[in-house]
N, C-alpha and C positions, 0 to 999 in steps of 0.2 A: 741412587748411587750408580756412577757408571760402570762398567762390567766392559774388562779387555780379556782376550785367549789368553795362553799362556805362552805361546807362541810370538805374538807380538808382543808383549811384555817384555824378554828377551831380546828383541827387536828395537825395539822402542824406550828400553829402562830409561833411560836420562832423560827424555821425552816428559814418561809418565812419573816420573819425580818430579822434575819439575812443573808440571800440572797440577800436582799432588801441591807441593807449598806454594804455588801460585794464587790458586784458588782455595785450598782448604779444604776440599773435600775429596773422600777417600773413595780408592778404586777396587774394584774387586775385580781377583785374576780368577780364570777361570782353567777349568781342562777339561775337555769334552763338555761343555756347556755344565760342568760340576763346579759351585762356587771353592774355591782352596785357598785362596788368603788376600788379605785385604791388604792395601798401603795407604796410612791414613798421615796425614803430619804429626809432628811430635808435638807440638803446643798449638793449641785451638787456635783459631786467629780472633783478634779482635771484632769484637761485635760492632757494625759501624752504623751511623745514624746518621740514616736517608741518604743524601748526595754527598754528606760532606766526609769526604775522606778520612779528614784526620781528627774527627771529634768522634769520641769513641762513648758509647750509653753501657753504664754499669747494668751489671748483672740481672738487676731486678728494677731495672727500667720500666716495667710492665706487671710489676706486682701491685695488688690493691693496696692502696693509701690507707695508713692507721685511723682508728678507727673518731679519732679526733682533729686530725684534718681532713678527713672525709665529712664529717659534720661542716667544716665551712662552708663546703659546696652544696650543703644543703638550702634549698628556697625557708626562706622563717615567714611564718604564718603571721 
């Protein structure tokens, strides 16, 4: 997570909001190198799959497959 002063946050607000919903990840202000509060977006952004911008992988894209179509991919004896 990246980490701005508090100092330049003031500085920079429009900046580091926009950074914030650009990318999606959240920044932490700091004061005296003491972490004091985070700016994260208001809605997660979209999970995206590989290169392709606008094709978006559900949630559980990467959960293990039930336990009966995991049998298909089984080799049969």
């Amino acid at each position: 997570m990246k980490t701005i002063s508090s100092t330049d946050a003031k500085a920079r607000l429009n900046a580091v909001l926009a950074e914030v919903e650009k990318t999606g990840q959240s920044i932490t202000i700091t004061s005296h190198g003491r972490p004091i509060a985070v700016v994260s977006p208001v809605a997660p952004m979209p999970r995206q799959f590989g290169q392709f911008p606008r094709m978006e992988a559900p949630d559980d894209f990467d959960a293990p497959l039930p336990d009966g179509e995991l049998g298909a991919w089984e080799p049969t004896s």
